[in-house]
N, C-alpha and C positions, 0 to 999 in steps of 0.2 A: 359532422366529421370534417365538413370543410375547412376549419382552424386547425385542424393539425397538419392540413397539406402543407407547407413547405418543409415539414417535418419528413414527412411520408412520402413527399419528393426525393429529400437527400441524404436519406439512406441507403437506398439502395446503390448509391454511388460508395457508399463504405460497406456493403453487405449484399451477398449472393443469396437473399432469401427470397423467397414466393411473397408475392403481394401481400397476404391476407397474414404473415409473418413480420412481415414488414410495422405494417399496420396496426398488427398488436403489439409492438415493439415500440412504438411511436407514441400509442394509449399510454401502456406500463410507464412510460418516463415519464409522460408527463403527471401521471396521477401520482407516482410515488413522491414526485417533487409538490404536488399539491397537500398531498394529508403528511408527509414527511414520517410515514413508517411504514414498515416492511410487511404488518398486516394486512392480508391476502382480501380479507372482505373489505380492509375501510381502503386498500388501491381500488377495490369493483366500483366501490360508490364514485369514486371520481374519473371514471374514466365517462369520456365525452359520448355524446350522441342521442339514440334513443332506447339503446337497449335495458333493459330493466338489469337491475346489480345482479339477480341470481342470473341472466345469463353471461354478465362480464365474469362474474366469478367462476362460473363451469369453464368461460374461456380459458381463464388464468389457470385452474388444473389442468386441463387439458397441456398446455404448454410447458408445465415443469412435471407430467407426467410423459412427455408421449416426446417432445421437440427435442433433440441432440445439436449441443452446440461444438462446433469444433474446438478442440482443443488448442489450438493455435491463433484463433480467431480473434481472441482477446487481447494477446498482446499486438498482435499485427494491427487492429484498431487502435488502439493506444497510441504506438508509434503512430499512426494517422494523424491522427485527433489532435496530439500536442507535439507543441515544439519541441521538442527534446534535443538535449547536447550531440553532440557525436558522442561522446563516452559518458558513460551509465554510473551514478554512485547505487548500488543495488544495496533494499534492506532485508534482514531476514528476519521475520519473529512470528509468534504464534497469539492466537487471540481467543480465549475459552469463556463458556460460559453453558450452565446445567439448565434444562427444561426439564423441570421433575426430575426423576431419574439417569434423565438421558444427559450424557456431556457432549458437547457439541465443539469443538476443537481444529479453527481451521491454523493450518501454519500456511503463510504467507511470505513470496518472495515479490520487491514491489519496487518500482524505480523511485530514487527521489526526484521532487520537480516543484521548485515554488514551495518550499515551507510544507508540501504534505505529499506523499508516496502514494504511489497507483499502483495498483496491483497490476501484475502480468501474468504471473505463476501462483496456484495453490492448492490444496490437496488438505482432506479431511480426514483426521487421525482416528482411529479407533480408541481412541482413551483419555482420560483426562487430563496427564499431566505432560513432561517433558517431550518435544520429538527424540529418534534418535538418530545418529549417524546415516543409516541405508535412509531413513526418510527425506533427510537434507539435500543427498548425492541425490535421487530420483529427483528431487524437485530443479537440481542445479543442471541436469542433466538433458531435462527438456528446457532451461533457457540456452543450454548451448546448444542443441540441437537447433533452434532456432535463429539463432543470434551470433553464435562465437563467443568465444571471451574475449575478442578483441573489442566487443563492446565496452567493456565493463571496464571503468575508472579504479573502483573498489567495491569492497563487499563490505558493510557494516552489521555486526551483530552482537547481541548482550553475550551476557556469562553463558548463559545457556546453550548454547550454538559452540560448543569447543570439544576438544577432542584429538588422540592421535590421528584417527582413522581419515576424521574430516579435514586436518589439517595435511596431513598428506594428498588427500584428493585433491585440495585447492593448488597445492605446492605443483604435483602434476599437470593439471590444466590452466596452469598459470595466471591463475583469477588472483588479482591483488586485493588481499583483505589487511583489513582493518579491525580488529575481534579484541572483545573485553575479556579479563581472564578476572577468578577468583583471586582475592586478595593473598590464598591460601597457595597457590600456584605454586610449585617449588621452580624456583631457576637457580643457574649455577653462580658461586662465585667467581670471579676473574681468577681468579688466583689455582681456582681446581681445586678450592678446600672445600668440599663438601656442595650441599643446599641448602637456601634458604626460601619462608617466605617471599612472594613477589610483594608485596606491602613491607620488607627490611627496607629496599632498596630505594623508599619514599619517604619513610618514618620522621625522618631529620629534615623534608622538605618545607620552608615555610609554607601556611595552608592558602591553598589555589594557585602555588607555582610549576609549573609544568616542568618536568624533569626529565631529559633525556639521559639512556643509558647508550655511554661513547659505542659501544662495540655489539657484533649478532650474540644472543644468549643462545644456545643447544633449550629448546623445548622439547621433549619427545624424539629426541634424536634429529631436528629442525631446525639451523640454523632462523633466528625472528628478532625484529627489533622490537624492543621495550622501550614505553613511553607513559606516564603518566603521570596523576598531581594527587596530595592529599586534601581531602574536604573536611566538612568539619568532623560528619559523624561517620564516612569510608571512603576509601579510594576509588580512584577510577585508574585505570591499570592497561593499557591497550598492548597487542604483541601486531607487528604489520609486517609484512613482506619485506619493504622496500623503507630508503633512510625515514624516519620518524617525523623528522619536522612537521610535515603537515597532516600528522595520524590524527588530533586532534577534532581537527578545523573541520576533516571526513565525516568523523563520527559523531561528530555532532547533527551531525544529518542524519543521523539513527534516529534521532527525535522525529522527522519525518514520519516513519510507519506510525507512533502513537497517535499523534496529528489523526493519517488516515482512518484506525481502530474510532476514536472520537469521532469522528466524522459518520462512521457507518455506524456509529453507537446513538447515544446519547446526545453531542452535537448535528446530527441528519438526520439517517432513517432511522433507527431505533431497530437496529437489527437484530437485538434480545427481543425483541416483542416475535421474533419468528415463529409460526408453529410445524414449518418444514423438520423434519429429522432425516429423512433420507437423503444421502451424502450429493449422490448426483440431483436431486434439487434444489438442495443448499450451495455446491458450486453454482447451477444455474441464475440461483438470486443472487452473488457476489459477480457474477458475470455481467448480468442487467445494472447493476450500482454502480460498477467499476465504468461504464457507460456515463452513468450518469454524474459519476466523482467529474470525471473526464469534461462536462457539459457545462457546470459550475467550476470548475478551474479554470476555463479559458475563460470564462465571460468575469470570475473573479477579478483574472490578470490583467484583464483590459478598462477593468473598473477603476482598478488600482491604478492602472497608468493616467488614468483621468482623475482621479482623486484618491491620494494616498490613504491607504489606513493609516489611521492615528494608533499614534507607540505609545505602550504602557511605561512605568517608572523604569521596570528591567531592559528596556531597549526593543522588548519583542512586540509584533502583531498585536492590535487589541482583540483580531480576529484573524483565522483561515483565509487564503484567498477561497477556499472551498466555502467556505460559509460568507463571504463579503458579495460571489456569485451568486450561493444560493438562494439567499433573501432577494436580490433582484429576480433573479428565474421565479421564482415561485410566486412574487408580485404580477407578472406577466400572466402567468400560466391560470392561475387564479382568476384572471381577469381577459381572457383572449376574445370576448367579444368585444371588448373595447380597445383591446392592445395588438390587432393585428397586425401591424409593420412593426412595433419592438419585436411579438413572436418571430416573424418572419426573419427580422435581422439578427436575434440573437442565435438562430437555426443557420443561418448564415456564415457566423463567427464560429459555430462549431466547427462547420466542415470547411477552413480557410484554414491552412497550415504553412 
């Protein structure tokens, strides 16, 4: 257990928990960052020391049956952890996936930072498909309870995420968003001759040129600026608060949360491999990750600052910084009998903000 003391030192400087909490918080990251899935028995196997797997594992239930994380803990860690702007581009989207039967559906509200979004806020739907309205409002509702909306730069969110109800709520609490609408979307004409599709208003657009409309449209009885360009095979169609020019340039940072979804998928831990179904344990393992996103992003960014990723043909990342991190961390961690002062420094770099 002594390799993970500088671990189990400085935590407790970001967390009010009892030692022996502490300490299996400390196992958990490093073991999930070792076998890189979410699977309950193959974390038991690597966690460090001498205890035999079948007692790491009664540990590991015991903790996401019995241990209550605060609610607010996660993001106020976060804000810890990383440098974050003074104002917030916040994303909003949902991320599903069936175990047998069962659909498992969290929606997620997540800050962008560095090319991938961290989660803050999230909550587990009862069903498989779309959220609704009351669902969005509760979730936007405890980031302001926390935070203000004085945080928040903008809100970015796909088609899905739109609505009178929601859009009056944002209007009232004065969150500036940034929101894709259906192509189908009816807005007014200038003119007060009737409605049209929101795709009329782009059709004649050469394709990939970005097209502002001069003046607010009435959506829903809401004054909103419209902004968007035609692609080859649909639009992309944005409505924002505030002048348009740089609605864009925002929501392209929506790409952000898929990044993060990757990341806790298929690129990281493999978070369909879960066999958790109940809701309050499935936040608690998104809580522990969102930790660990956090651990890999800073040691990412500082990697990068040392030696840049190399850019693909399109201009982007050949990788995450979450994953340019990762692969360091998990070389160390894999190895902490021989890499004591990398563990130690990279434990370090986490908690330096």
């Amino acid at each position: 257990m002594t390799e993970l003391a500088p671990l189990i030192t400085m935590l407790p400087q970001e967390l009010d928990w009892h030692r022996a909490r502490i300490t299996f918080l400390a196992q958990f990251l490093v073991a999930v960052i070792r076998v890189r899935t979410v699977n309950l028995t193959e974390i038991a196997t690597a966690f460090c020391g001498r205890s035999k797997t079948e007692s790491s594992y009664r540990r590991i239930q015991r903790f996401f049956q019995a241990f209550e994380i605060a609610p607010s803990l996660i993001p106020t860690l976060v804000v810890r952890l990383l440098p974050l702007d003074a104002t917030w581009t916040l994303c909003l989207d949902r991320t599903n996936w069936q175990l047998g039967a069962i659909n498992l559906n969290f929606l997620v509200l997540a800050v962008a930072h560095h090319g991938i979004a961290i989660p803050l806020f999230w909550s587990l739907l009862d069903k498989r498909g779309h959220s609704n309205t009351k669902e969005r409002i509760r979730l936007m509702r405890r980031f302001l309870r926390q935070f203000g909306a004085q945080r928040i730069h903008c809100l970015t969110a796909d088609r899905e995420f739109i609505g009178v109800l929601w859009l009056r709520f944002l209007r009232k609490h004065q969150i500036p968003f940034r929101l894709r609408i259906r192509h189908n979307t009816q807005l007014p004409l200038r003119c007060g001759a009737g409605h049209e599709n929101a795709s009329r208003f782009f059709r004649n657009a050469p394709l990939g040129v970005v097209r502002l409309l001069r003046s607010p449209r009435p959506l829903w009885g809401l004054p909103v600026y419209v902004v968007g360009l035609r692609l080859a095979q649909e639009y992309l169609i944005l409505i924002t608060d505030a002048r348009p020019d740089p609605a864009l340039d925002d929501y392209r940072r929506r790409w952000d949360i898929e990044t993060l979804f990757g990341c806790l998928k298929t690129h990281g831990f493999h978070l369909e491999d879960t066999h958790l179904t109940a809701h309050q344990r499935l936040s608690k393992l998104l809580a522990l990750l969102t930790i660990t996103c956090c651990w890999c992003v800073r040691l990412g960014a500082w990697r990068h600052a040392q030696r840049a990723i190399p850019l693909k043909s399109h201009q982007r990342r050949a990788v995450s910084l979450f994953r340019y991190g990762l692969d360091v961390l998990r070389n160390i961690v894999l190895n902490l009998a021989v890499k004591p002062h990398e563990f130690a420094w990279v434990v370090k770099l986490l908690s330096c903000t």
